[in-house]
C-alpha positions as CSV (number, residue, x, y, z in Angstrom):
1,X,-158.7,38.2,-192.7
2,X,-159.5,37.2,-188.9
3,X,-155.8,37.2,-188.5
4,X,-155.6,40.9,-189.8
5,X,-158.6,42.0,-187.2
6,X,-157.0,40.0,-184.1
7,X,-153.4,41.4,-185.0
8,X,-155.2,45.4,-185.6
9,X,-157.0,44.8,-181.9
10,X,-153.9,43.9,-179.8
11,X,-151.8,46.7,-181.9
12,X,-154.9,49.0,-180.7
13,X,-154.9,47.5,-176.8
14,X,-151.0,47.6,-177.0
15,X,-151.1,51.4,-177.8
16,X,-153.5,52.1,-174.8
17,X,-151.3,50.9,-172.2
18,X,-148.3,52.6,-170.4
19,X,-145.0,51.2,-170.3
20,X,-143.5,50.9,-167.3
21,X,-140.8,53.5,-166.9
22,X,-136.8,52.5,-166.8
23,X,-136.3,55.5,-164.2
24,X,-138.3,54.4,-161.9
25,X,-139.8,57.8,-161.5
26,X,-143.8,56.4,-161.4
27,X,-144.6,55.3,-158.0
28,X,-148.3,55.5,-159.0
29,X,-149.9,52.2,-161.6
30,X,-153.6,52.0,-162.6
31,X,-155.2,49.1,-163.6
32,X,-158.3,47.7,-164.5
33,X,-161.0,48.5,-167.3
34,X,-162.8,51.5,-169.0
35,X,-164.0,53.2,-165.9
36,X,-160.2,54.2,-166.0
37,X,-159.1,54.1,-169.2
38,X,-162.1,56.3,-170.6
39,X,-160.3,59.9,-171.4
40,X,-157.2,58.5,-171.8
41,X,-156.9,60.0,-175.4
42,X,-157.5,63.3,-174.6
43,X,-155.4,63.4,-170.9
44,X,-158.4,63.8,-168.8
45,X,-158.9,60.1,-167.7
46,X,-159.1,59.4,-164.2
47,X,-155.2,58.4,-164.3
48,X,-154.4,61.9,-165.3
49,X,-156.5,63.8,-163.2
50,X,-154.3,61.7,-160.4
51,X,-151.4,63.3,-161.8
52,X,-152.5,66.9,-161.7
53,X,-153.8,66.6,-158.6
54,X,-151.1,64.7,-156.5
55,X,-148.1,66.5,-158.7
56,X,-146.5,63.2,-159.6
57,X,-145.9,60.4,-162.6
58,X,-148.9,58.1,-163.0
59,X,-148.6,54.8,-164.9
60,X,-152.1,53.8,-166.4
61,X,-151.8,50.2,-167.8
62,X,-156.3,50.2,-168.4
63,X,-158.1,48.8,-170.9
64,X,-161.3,48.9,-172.1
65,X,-163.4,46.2,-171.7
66,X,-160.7,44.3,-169.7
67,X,-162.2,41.6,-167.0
68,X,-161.0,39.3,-164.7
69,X,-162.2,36.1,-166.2
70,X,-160.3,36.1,-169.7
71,X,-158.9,33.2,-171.3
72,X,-157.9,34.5,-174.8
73,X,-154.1,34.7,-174.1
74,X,-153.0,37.0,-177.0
75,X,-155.3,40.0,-175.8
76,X,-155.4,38.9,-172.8
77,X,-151.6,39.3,-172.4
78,X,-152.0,43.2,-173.8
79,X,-154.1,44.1,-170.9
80,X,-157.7,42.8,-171.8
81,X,-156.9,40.4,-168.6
82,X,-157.0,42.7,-165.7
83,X,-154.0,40.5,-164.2
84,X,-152.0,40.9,-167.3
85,X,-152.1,44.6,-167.1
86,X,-149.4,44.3,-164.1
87,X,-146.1,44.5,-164.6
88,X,-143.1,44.7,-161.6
89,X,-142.0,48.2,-160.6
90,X,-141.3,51.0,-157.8
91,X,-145.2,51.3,-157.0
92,X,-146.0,52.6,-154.0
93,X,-149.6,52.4,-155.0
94,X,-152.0,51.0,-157.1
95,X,-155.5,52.0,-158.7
96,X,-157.3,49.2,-159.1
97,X,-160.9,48.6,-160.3
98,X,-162.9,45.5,-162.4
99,X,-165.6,43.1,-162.2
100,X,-168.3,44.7,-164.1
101,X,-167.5,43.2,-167.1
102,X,-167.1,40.4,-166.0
103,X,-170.7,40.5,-164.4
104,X,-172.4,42.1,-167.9
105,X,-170.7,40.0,-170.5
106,X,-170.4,37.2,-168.5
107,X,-173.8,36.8,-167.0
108,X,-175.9,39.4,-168.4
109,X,-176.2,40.9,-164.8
110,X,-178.8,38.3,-164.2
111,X,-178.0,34.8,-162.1
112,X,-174.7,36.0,-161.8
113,X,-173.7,33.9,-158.1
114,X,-171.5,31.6,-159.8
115,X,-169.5,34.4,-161.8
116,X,-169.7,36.9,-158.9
117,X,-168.1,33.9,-156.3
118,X,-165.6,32.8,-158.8
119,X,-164.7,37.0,-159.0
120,X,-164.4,37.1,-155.1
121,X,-166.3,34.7,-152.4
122,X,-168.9,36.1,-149.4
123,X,-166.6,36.1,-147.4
124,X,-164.2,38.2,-150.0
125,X,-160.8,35.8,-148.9
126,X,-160.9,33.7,-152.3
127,X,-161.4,34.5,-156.1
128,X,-159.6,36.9,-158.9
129,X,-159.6,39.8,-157.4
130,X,-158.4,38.7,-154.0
131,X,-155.8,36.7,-155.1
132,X,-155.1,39.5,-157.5
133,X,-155.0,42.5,-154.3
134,X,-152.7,39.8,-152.6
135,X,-150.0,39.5,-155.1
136,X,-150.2,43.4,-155.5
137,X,-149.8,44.0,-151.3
138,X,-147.1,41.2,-151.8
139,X,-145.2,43.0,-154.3
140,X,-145.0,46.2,-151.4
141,X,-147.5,48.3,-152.8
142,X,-150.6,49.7,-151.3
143,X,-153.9,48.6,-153.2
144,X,-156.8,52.2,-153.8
145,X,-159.6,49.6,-155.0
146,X,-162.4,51.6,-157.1
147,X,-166.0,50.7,-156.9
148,X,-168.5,51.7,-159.6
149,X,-170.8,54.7,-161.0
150,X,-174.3,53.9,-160.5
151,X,-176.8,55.3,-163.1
152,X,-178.2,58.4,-162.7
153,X,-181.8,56.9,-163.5
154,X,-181.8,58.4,-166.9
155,X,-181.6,55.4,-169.2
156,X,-178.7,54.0,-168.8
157,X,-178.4,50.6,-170.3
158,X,-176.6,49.0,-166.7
159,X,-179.8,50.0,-165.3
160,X,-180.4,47.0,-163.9
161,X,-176.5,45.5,-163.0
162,X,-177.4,47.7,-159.6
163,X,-177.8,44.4,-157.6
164,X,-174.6,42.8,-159.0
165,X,-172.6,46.0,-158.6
166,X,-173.7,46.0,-154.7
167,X,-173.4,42.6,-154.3
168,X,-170.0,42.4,-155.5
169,X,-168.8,45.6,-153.8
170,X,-169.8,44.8,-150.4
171,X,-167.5,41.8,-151.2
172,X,-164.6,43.8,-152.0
173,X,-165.4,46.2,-149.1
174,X,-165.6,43.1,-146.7
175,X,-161.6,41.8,-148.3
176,X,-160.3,45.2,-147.7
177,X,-161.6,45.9,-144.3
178,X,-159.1,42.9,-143.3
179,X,-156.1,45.0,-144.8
180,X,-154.8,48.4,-143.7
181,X,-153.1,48.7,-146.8
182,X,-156.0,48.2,-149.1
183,X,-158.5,50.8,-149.2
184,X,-161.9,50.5,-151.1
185,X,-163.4,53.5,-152.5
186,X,-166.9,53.5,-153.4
187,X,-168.0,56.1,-155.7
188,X,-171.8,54.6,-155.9
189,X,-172.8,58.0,-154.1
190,X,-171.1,60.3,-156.5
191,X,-174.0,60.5,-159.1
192,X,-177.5,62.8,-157.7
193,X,-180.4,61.2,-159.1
194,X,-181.4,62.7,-162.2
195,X,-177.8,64.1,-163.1
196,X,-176.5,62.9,-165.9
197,X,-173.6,64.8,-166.1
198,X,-171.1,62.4,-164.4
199,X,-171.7,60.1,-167.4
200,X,-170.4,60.2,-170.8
201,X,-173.4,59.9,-173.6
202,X,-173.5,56.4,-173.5
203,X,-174.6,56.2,-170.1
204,X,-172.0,53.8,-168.6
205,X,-168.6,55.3,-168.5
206,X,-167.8,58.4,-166.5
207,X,-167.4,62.5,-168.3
208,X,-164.8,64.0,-168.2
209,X,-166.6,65.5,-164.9
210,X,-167.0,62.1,-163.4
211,X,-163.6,61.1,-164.4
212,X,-162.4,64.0,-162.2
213,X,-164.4,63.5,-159.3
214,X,-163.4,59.8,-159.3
215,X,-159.8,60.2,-159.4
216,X,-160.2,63.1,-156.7
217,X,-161.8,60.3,-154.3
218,X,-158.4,58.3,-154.8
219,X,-155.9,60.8,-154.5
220,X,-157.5,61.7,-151.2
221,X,-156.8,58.2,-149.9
222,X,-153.0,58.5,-151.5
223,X,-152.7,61.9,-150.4
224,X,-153.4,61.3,-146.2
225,X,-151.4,58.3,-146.3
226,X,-147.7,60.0,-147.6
């Protein structure tokens, strides 16, 4: 029986990621976890809105749930890895977000130092997601790294991951500001106090509104750097 349940979830994980295409004709990958992948059934995640709104191919390779820290290699090699969601192509860019799951399954969102330094160091030079942004800007492409919705203050049960979620943003903004070709985005101002509406029901992932005004953030930074 456990078998049957690993072999339905990595069927389930392989069906919510994007191959790469033969053409070449996707210059555009996304990666990373639900943030991105929420919507994805429906066409209105944050990977399609990118699409609409830049007029090109996008490749979404998210995941829900996916993480940085992952050792299960089975799921992990159908995207529940961040790193694993990668494959080699023609990008000119990549989306890329992650960490919080890291930070609320990991650690609860409480005493997290350890988790957060082995996800990227102070000084944001060493860690997953650096090494991560370095084999991408390696590869040619030019890394759009997402920050996070905060909660509107309205229940949300990440309520109190808003210390983790600055802490390890200012991290990522710190690693970026050392690369023109990494760009961090921080969307922690997107969400007016009180407003729930950039939030699905459950209070953590975006709407389909939030999903829209995230991925308009992005194309932004891919659209004044053509």
């Amino acid at each position: 029986m456990r078998f049957f349940l690993v072999l339905i979830t990595c069927l389930g994980l392989a069906a919510c990621t994007e191959a790469v295409p033969s053409a070449g004709k996707s210059r555009i990958l996304v990666m990373g976890d639900s943030m991105l992948a929420t919507h994805q059934m429906s066409g209105r995640s944050i990977g399609h809105v990118l699409e609409r709104q830049l007029g090109e191919t996008v490749t979404d390779r998210s995941v829900y749930g996916a993480r940085y820290i992952y050792n299960l290699p089975i799921s992990g090699s159908l995207g529940v890895k961040i790193a694993s969601q990668y494959r080699p192509g023609p990008w000119d860019w990549v989306v890329l977000n992650g960490g919080g799951n890291d930070l609320w399954f990991g650690c609860g969102c409480g005493r997290c130092g350890p988790r957060l330094s082995r996800l990227i160091t102070p000084d944001g030079e060493r860690g997953h997601i650096p090494d991560l942004v370095r084999k991408l800007r390696q590869s040619g492409a030019r890394v759009v790294y997402l920050g996070y919705l905060r909660s509107p203050g309205r229940g949300s049960p990440i309520e109190h991951c808003k210390n983790e979620a600055d802490a390890l943003e200012g991290r990522v903004s710190l690693m970026a500001s050392r690369d023109p070709g990494v760009t961090f985005v921080s969307i922690a101002d997107l969400v007016p106090h009180g407003d729930a509406s950039f939030h699905a029901p459950d209070m953590i992932h975006p709407s389909v509104k939030g999903a829209a005004a995230i991925a308009g953030r992005a194309a932004r930074v891919i659209a004044d750097q053509r």
